[in-house]
C-alpha positions as CSV (number, residue, x, y, z in Angstrom):
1,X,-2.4,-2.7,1.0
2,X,-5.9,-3.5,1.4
3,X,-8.0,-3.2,4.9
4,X,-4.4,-3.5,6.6
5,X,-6.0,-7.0,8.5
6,X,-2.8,-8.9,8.1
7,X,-0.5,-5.6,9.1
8,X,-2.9,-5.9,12.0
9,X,-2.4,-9.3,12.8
10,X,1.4,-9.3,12.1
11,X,1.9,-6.3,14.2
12,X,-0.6,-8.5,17.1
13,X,2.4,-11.4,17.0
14,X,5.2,-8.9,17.4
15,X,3.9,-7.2,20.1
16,X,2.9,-10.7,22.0
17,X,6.1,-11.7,21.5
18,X,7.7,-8.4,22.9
19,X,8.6,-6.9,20.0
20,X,7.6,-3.2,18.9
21,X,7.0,-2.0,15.6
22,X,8.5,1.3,15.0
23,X,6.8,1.0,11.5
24,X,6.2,-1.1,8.4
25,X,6.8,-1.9,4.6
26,X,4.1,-2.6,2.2
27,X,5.2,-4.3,-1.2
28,X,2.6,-2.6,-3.5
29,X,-0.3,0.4,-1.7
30,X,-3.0,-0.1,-4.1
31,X,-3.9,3.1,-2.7
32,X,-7.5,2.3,-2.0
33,X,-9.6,5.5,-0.7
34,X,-12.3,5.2,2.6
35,X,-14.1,8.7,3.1
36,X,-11.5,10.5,1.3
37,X,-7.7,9.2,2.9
38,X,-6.1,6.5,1.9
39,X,-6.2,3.4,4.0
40,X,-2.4,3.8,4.5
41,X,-3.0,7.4,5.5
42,X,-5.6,5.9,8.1
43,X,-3.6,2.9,9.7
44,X,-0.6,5.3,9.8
45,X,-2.8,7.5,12.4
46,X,-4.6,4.3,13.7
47,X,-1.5,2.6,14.5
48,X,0.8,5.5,15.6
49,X,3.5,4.4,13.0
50,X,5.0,5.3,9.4
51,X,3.6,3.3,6.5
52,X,6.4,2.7,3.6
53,X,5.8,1.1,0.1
54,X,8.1,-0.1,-2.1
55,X,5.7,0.6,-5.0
56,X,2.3,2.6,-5.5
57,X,-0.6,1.3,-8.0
58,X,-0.2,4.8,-9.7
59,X,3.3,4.7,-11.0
60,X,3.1,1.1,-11.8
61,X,0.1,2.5,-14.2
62,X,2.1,5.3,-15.0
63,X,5.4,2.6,-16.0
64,X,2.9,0.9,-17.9
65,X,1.5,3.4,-19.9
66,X,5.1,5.2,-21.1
67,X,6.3,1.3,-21.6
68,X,6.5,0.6,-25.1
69,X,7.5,-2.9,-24.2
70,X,3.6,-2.9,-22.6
71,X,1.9,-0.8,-25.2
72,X,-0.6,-3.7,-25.9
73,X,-2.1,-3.0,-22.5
74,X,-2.8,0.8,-23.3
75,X,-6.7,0.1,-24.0
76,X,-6.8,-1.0,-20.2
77,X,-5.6,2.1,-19.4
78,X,-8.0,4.5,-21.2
79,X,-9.7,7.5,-18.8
């Protein structure tokens, strides 16, 4: 999840169609930051609805990191 644009958008065609959205399922929150809350955090209270993901950028770092089968990409994960 990014700026939440195409969220936006899809959640514009559902509602012109007479749909509602009672909330909505990311694939992967990158969990980018804007003044301190995450932009999920942020739509969540912009658009009155919960926010799922099926992933977060964190644990797949995390997965990565404890992976032995990934252990050649450990030097991207230095800190």
């Amino acid at each position: 999840m990014t700026a939440g644009t195409a969220l936006k958008n899809s959640i514009d065609i559902i509602n012109s169609s007479g749909g509602k959205v009672v909330g909505a399922i990311v694939a992967l929150d990158r969990e980018e930051k804007i003044e301190n809350e995450t932009i999920r955090d942020s739509l969540e209270k912009e658009l009155n609805i919960p926010i799922l993901s099926i992933a977060k950028l964190s644990s797949l770092i995390e997965y990565l990191k404890e992976s032995k089968e990934y252990s050649h990409l450990s030097k991207f994960f230095q800190e």
